[in-house]
Backbone bond lengths (Angstrom), bond angles and torsions (degrees), N, CA, C in turn:
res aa  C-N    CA-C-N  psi(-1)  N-CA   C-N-CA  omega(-1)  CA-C   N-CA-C  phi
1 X - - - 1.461 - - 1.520 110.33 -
2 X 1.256 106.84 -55.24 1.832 104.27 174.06 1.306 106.86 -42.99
3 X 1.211 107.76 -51.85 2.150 114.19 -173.59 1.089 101.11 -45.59
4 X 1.639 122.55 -47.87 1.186 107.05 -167.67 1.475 144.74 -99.61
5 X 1.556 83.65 7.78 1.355 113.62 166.85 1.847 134.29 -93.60
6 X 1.424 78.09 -14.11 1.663 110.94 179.44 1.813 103.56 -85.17
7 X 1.357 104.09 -39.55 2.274 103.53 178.49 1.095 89.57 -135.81
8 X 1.994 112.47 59.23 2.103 105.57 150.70 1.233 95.27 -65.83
9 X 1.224 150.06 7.43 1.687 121.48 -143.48 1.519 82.78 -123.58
10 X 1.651 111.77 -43.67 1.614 116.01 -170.79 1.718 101.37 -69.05
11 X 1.196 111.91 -39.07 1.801 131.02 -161.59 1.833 85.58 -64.25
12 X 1.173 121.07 -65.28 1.278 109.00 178.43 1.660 143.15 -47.47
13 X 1.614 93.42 -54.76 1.451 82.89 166.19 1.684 118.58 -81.49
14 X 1.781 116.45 12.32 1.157 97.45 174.39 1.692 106.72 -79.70
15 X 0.995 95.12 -44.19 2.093 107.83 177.58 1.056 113.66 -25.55
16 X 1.440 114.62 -45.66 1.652 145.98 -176.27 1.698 94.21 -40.98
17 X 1.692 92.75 -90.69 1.461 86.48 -176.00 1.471 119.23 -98.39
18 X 1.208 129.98 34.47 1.694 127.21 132.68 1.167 112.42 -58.95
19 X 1.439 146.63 -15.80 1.202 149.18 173.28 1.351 121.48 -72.64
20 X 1.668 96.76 -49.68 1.365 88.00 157.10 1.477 134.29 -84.93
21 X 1.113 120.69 -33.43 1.341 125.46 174.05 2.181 95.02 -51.57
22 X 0.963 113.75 -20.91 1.802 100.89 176.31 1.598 87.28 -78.57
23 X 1.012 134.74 -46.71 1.315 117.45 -179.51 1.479 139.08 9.26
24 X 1.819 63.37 -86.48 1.957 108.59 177.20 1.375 112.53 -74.34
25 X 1.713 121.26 12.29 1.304 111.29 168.48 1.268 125.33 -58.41
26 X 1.539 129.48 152.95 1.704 129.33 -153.68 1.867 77.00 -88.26
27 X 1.172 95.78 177.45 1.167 114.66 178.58 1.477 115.65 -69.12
28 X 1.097 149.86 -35.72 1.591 154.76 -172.12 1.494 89.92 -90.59
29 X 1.166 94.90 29.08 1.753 77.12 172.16 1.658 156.72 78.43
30 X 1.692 89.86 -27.83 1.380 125.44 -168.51 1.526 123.61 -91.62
31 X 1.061 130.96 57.07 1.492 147.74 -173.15 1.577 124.39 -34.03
32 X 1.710 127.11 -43.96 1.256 130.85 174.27 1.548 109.45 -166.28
33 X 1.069 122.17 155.31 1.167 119.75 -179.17 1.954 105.55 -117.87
34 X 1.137 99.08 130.51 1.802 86.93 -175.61 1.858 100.93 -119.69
35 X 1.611 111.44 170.75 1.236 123.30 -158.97 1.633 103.21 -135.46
36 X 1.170 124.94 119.18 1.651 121.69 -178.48 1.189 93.41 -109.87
37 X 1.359 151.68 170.49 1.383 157.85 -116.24 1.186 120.76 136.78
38 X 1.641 124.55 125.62 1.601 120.98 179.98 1.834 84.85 -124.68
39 X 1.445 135.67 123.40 1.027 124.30 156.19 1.699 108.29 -116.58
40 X 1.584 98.31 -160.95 1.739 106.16 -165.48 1.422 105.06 -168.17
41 X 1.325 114.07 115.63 1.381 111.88 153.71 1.827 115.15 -97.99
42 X 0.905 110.05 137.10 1.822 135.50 -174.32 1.570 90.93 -92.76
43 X 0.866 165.28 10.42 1.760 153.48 -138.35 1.825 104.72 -159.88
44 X 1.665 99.94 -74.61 1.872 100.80 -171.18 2.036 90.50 -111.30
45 X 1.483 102.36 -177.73 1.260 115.45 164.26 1.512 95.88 -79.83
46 X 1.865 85.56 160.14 1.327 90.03 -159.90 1.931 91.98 -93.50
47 X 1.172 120.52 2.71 1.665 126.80 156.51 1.200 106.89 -37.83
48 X 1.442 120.50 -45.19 1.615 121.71 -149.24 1.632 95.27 -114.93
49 X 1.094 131.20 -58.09 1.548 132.57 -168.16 1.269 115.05 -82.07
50 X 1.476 114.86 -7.18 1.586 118.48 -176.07 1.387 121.57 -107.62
51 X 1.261 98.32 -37.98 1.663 127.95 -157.86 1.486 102.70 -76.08
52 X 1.480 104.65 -65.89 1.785 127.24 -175.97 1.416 80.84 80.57
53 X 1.002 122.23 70.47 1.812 129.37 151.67 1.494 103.60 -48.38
54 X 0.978 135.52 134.53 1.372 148.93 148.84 1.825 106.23 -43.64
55 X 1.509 127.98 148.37 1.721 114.81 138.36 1.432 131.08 -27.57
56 X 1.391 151.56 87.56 1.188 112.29 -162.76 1.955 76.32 -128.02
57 X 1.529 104.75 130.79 1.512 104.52 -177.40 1.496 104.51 -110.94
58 X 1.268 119.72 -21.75 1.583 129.13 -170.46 1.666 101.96 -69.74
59 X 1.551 75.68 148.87 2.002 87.83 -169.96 1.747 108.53 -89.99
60 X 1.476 112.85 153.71 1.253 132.22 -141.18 1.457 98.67 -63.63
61 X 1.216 132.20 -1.06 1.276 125.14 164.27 1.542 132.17 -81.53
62 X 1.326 96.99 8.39 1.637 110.39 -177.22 1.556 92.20 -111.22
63 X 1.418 135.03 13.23 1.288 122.54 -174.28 2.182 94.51 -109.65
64 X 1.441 93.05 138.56 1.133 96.15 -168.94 2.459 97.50 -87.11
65 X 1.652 93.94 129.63 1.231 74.94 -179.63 1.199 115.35 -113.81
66 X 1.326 138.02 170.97 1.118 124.41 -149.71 2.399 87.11 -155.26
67 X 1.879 104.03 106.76 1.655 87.47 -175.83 1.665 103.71 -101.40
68 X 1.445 120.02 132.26 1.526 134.30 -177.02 1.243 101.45 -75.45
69 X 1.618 100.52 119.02 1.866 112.00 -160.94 1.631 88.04 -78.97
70 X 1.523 86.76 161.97 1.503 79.73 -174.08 1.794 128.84 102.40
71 X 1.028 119.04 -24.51 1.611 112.88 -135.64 1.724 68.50 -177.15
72 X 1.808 93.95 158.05 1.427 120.86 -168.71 1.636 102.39 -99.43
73 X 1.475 111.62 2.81 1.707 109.67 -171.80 1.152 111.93 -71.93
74 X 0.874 123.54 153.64 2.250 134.84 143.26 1.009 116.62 -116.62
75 X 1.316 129.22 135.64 1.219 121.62 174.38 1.607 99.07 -121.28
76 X 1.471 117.39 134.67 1.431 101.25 164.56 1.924 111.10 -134.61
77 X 1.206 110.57 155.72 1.512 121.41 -138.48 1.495 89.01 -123.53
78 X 1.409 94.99 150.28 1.844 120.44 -172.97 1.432 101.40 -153.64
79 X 1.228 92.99 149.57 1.947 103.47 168.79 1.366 123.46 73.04
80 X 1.283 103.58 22.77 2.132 104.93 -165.44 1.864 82.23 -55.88
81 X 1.678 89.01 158.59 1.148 112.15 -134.49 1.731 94.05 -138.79
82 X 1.131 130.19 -138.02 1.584 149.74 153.74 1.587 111.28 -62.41
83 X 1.403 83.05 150.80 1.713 92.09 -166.78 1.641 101.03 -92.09
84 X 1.021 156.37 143.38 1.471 166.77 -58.71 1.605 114.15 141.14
85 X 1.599 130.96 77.58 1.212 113.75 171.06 1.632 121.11 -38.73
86 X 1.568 94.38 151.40 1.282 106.06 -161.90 1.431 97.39 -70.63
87 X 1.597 134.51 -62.17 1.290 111.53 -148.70 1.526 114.52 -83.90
88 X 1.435 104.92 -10.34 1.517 105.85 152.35 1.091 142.83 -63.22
89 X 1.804 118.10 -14.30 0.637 139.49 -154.53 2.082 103.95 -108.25
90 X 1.601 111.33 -46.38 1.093 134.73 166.33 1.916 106.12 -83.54
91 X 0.685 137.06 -7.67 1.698 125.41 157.75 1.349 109.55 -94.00
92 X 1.187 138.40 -30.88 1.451 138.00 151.58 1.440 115.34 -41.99
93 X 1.410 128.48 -47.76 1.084 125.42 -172.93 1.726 105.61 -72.70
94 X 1.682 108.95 -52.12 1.380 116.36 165.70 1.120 92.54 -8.23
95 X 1.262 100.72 -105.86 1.509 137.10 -163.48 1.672 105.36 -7.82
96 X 1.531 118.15 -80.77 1.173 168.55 166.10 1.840 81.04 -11.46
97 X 1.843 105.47 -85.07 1.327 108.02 -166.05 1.560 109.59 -49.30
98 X 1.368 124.54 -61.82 1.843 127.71 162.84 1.312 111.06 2.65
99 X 1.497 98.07 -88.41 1.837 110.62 169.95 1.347 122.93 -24.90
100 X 1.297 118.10 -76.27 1.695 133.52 -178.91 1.585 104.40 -60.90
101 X 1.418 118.80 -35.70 1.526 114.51 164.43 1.370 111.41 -40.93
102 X 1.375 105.94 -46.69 1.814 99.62 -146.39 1.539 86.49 -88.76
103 X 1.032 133.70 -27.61 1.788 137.81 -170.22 1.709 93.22 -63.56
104 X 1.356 102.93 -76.47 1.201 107.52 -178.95 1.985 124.33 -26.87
105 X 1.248 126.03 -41.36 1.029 147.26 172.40 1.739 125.09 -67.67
106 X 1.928 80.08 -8.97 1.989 94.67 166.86 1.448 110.24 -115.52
107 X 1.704 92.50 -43.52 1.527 94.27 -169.07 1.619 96.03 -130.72
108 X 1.482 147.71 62.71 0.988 157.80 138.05 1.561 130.11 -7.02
109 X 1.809 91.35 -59.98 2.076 87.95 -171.09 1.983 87.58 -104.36
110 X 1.217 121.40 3.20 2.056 103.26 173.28 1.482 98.04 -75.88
111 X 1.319 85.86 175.44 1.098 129.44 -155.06 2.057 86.24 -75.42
112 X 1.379 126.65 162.30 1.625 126.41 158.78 1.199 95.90 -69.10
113 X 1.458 131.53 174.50 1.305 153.02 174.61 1.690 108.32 -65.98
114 X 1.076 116.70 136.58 1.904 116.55 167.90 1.910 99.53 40.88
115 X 0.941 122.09 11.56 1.934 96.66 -178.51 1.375 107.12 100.34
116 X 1.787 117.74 -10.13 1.655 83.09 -150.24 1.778 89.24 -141.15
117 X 1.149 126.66 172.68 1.479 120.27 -175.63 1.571 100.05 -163.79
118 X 1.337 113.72 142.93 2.035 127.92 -172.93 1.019 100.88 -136.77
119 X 1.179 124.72 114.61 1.439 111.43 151.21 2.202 110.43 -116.31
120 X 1.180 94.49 118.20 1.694 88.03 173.31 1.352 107.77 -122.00
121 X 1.426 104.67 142.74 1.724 104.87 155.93 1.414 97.82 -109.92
122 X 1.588 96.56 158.84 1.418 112.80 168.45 1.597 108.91 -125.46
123 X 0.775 122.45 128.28 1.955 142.37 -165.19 1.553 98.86 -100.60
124 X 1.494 119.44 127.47 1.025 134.38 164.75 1.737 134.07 -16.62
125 X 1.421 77.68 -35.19 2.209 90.57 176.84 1.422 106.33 -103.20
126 X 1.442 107.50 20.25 1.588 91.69 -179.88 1.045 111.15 107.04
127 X 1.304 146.55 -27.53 1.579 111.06 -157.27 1.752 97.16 -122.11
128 X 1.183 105.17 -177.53 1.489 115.91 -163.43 1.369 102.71 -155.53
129 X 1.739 93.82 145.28 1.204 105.64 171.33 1.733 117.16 -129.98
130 X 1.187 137.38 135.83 1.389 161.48 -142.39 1.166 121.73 -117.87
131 X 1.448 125.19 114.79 1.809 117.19 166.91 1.193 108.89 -136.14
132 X 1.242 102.65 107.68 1.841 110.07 -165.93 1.542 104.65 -113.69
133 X 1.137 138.55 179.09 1.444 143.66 -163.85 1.548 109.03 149.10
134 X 1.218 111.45 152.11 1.305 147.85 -169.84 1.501 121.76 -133.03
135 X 1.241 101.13 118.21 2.273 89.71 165.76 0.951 113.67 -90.21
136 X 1.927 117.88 -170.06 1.350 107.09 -177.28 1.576 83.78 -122.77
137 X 1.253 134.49 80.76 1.378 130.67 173.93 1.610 112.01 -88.69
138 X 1.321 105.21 -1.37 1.650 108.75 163.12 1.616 98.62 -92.31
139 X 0.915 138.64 46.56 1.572 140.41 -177.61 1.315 93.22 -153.64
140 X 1.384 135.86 -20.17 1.502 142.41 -166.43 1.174 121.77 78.69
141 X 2.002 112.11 20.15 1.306 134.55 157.84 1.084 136.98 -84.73
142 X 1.950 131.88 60.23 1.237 114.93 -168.96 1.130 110.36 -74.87
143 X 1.726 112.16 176.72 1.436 113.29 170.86 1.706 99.30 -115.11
144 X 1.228 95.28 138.09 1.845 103.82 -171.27 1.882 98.62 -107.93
145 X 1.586 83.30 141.89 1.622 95.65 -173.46 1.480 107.82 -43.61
146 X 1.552 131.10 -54.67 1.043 108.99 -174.37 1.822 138.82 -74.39
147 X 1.659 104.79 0.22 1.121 109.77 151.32 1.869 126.65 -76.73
148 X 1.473 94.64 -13.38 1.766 98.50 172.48 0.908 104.20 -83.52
149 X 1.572 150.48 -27.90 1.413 144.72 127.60 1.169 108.29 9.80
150 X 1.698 101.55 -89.65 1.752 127.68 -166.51 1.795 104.96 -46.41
151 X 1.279 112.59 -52.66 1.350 108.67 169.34 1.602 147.07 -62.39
152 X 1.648 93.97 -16.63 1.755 106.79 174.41 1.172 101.57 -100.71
153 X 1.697 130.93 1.56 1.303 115.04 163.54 1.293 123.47 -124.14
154 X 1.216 111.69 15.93 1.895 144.13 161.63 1.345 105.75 -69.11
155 X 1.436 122.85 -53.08 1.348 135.13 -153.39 1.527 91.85 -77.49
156 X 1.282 130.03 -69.09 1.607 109.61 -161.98 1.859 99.08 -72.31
157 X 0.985 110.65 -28.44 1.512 103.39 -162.23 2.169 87.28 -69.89
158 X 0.833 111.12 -64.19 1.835 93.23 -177.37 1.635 115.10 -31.12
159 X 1.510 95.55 -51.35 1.793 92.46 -174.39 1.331 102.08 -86.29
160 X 1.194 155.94 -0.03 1.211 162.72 143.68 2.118 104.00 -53.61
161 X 1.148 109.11 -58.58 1.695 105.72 146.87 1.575 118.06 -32.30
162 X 1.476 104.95 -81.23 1.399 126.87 -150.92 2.121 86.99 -56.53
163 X 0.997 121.62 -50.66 1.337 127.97 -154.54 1.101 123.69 84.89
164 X 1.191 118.71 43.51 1.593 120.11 -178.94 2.150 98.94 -178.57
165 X 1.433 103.47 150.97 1.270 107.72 -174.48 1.611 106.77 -151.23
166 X 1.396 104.90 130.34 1.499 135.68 -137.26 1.296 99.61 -136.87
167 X 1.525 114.81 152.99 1.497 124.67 137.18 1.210 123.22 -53.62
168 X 1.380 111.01 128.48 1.485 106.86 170.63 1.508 124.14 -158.41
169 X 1.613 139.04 160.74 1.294 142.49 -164.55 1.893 83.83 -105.08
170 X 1.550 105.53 174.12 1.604 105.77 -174.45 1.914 89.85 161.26
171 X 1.356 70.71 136.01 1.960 105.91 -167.71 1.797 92.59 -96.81
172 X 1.464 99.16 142.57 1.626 94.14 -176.93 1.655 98.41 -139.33
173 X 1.561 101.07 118.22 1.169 103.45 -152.16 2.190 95.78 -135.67
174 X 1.513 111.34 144.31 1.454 120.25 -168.25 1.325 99.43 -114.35
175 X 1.700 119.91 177.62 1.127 112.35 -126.07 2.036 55.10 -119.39
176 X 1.244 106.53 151.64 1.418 93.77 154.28 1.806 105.00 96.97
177 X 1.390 114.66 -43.57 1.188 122.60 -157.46 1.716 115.52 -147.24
178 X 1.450 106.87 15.38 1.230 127.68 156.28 1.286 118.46 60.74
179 X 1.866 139.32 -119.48 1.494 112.31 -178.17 1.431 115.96 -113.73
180 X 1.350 110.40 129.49 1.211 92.76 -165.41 1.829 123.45 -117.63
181 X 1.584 102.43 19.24 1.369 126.06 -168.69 1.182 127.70 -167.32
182 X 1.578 130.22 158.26 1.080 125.61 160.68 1.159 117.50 -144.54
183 X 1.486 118.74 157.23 1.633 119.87 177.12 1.475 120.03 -175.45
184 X 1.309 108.10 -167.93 1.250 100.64 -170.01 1.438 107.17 -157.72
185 X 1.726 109.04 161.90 1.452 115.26 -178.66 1.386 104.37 -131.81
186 X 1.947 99.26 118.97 1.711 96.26 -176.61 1.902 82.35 -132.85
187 X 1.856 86.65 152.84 1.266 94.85 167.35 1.605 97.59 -120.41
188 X 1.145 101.60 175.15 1.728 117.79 -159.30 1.743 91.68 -137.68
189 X 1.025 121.57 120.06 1.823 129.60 164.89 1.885 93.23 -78.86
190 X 1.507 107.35 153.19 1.424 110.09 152.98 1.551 118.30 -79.00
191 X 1.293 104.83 142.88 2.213 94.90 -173.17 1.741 82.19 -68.43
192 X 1.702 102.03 163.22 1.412 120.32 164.09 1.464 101.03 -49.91
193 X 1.357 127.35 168.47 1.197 151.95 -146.91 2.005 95.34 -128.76
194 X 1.106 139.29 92.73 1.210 151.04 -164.80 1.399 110.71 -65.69
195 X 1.704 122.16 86.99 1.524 104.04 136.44 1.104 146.22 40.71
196 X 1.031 176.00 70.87 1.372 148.76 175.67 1.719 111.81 -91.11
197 X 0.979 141.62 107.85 1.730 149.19 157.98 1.590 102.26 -4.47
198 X 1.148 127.23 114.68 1.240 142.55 157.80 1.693 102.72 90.95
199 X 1.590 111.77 18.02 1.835 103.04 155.44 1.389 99.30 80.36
200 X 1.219 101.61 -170.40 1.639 111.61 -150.75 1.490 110.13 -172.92
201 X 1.577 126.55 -149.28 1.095 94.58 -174.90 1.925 94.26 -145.60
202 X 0.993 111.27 151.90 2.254 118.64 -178.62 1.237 91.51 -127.13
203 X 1.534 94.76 135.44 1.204 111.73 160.49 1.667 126.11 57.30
204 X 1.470 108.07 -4.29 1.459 115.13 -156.85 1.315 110.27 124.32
205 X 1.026 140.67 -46.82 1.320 145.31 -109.03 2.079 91.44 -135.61
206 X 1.546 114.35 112.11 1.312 118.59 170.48 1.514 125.72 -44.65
207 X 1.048 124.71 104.20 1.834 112.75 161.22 1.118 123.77 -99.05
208 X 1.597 128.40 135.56 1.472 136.59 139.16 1.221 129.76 -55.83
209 X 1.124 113.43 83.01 1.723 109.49 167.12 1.871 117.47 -83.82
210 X 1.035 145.32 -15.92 1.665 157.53 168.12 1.621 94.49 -23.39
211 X 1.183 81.25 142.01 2.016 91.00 -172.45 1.342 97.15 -66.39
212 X 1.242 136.44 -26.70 1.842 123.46 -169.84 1.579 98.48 -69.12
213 X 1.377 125.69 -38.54 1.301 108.70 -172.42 1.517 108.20 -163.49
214 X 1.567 121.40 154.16 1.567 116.00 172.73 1.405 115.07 -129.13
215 X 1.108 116.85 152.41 1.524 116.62 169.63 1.492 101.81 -112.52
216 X 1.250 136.01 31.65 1.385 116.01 150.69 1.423 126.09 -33.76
């Protein structure tokens, strides 16, 4: 109930266009398939071997920050990236927040699993979208489920601000106890689906695709 009283504003216009995105459901019904994931590297931090941090040499005042009302988080953001349809972009998070809701409500103040946390969906045409992150609990910085909360519902509500939603890297940092994570949000398009010179065959049925002529 707090959650959802904390993003009525995000919860609404997400409804908005979850409606349409049901739209565009494929025909069988089946809209996206999503992936939850606890992994672990034993070897590097998982900042560096998990993340794929970008170079970033510029000092912390070039990082745009962004503080989650409510809640002791900050998150501040580097590297925007590719632009990200919106309702793909906001049903992922849905999704995403749901999950960590219901975790949170068992295991709330532990620690995430191994350091490290995934969440992907994958959408019917291919493409996918990603929210990966790492703490620094080898620094004596874990990240506790209910601040992964604060962060999967930070992320659309900032670009839900900004009006636009991007790839991006982002420092996750508490009020009190300074930074305690990092991660990132990339989406992935599927490449086009290739042609072949002189067509192929649907359903049964021969096609010409050859640049002189088509029978689509």
């Amino acid at each position: 109930m707090l959650c959802f009283l904390r993003c009525s504003a995000y919860g609404s216009i997400f409804l908005v266009l979850l409606h349409l995105l049901a739209a565009a459901t494929i025909p069988d019904g089946k809209m996206f398939q999503t992936h939850n994931a606890s992994k672990v590297s034993t070897t590097v931090s998982p900042k560096i071997s998990l993340l794929g941090r970008p170079s970033y040499t510029k000092g912390k005042d070039d990082f745009i920050t962004y503080h989650i009302a409510g809640t002791p988080t900050t998150l501040s953001f580097h590297s925007f990236g590719e632009n990200i349809p919106a309702i793909k972009f906001l049903s992922t998070f849905k999704m995403a927040r749901d999950i960590v809701e219901n975790v949170v409500q068992k295991f709330g103040n532990e620690p995430i699993t191994s350091g490290y946390w995934e969440y992907t969906m994958r959408f019917m045409d291919g493409d996918t979208i990603s929210c990966i992150l790492g703490d620094y609990r080898e620094l004596g910085h874990p990240l506790r489920y209910e601040r992964l909360l604060d962060v999967v519902e930070g992320l659309p509500q900032y670009m839900i601000e900004q009006g636009s939603f991007k790839n991006v890297y982002f420092e996750i940092e508490l009020d009190k106890e300074g930074s305690v994570g990092s991660g990132r949000v990339q989406f992935n398009k599927s490449p086009p689906i290739p042609m072949q010179a002189g067509g192929g065959t649907l359903n049964g049925i021969k096609l010409n695709n050859t640049a002189e002529s088509s029978t689509w």
